[in-house]
SEZAMI-838853 format. One line per 5 residues: number of its first residue (from 1); for each residue x, y, z of N, C-alpha, C, CB. Coordinates in steps of 0.05 Angstrom, whole numbers. Glycine has a CB too. Example, Ala and Ser with C-alpha at 12.3 -4.5 7.8 and 13.67 -1.06 7.14 Angstrom:
residues 2
1 = 264 -114 156 246 -90 156 264 -66 156 226 -89 181 | 257 -45 142 273 -21 143 258 1 157 282 -12 114
end
This chain:
residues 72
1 = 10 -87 -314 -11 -107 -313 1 -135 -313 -30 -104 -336 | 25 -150 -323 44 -167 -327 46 -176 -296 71 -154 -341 | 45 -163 -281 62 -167 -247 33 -177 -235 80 -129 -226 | 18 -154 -240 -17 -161 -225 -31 -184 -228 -41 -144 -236 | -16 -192 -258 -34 -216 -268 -16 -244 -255 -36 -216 -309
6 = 4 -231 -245 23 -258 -225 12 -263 -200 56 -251 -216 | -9 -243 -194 -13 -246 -162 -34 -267 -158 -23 -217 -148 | -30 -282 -135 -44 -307 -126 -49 -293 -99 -27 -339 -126 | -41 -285 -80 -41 -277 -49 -29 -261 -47 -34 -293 -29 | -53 -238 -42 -28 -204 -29 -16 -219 -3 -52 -162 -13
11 = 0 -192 6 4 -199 29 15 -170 39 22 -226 30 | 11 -152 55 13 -130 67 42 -127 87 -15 -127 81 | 57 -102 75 85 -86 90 67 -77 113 104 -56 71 | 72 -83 142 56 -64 155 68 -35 157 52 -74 181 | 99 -32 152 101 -6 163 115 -5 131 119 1 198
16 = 92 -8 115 107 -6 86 97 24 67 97 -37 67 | 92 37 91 85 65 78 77 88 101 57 61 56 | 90 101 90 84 134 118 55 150 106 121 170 116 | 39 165 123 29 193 109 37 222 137 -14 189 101 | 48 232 120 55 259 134 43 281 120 85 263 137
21 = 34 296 133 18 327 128 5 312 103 41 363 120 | -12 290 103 -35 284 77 -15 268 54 -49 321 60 | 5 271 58 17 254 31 28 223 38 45 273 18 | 17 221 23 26 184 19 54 181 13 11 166 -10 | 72 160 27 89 155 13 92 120 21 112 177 18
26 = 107 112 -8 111 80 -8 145 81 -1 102 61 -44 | 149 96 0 186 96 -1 195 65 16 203 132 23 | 185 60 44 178 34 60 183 12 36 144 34 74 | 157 3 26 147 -15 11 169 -12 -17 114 -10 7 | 175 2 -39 197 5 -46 218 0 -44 198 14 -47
31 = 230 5 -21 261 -4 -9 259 -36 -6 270 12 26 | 234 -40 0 228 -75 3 233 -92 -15 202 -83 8 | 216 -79 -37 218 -92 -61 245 -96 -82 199 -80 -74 | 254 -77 -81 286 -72 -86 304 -94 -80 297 -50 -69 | 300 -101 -53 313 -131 -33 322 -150 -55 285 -152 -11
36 = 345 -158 -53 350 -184 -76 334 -209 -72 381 -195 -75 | 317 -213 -47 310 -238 -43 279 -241 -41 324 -249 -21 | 262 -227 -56 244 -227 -68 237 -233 -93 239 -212 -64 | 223 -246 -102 221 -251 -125 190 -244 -136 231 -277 -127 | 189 -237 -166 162 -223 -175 146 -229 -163 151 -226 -198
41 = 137 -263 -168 109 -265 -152 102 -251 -127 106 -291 -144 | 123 -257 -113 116 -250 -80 126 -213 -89 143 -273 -47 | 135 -199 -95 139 -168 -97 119 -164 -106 160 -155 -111 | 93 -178 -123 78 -167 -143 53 -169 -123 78 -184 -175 | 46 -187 -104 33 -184 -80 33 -170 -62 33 -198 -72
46 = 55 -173 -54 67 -152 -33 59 -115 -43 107 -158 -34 | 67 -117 -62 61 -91 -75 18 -83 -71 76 -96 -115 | 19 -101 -95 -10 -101 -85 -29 -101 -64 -16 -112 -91 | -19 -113 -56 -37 -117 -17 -31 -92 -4 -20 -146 10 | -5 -82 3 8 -62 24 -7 -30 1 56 -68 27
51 = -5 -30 -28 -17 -9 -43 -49 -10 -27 -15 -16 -80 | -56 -24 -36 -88 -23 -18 -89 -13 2 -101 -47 -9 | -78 -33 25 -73 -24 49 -78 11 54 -45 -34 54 | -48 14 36 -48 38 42 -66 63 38 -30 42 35 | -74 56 11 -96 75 7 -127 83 29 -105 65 -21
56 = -124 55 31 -143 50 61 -147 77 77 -126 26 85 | -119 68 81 -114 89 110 -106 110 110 -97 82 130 | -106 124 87 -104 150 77 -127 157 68 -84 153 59 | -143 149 58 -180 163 61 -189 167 86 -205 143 50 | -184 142 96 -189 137 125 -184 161 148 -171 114 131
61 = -162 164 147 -143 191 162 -157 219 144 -98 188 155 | -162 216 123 -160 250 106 -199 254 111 -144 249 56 | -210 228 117 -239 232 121 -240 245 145 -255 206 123 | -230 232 170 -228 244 194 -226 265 200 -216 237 205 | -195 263 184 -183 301 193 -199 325 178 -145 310 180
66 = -217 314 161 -238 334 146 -265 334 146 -236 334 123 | -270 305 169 -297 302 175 -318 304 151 -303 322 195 | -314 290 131 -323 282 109 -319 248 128 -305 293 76 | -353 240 123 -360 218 115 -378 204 96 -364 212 130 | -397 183 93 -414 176 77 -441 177 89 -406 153 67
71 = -449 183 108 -477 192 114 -485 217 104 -482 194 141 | -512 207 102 -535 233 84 -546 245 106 -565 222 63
end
């Protein structure tokens, strides 16, 4: 909560996360953050924004491929 409470402006990895056969992975976004030339603020956005992101598009994709949506 320390890092979240630093964030002022996400800002999104576009290719900062894979999903293959349904599973998420940040390995992308990770290796980023790692980088020596990042610093909290901006890793603690970065993290946050591209986490969103990602979850996005993994409902997104697992809705499709299972044709689960939100209509009654």
């Amino acid at each position: 909560m320390k890092l979240e409470a630093l964030v002022w402006r996400t800002a999104i990895l576009e290719a900062g996360w894979t999903i293959d056969g349904g599973v998420l992975s940040l390995r992308p976004l990770f290796a980023r953050l790692i980088a020596d030339d990042i610093d909290a603020v901006g890793g603690a956005g970065l993290f946050h924004g591209t986490f969103a992101a990602a979850c996005v598009d993994w409902v997104a994709r697992s809705a499709r491929t299972t044709g689960v949506n939100t209509s009654f």
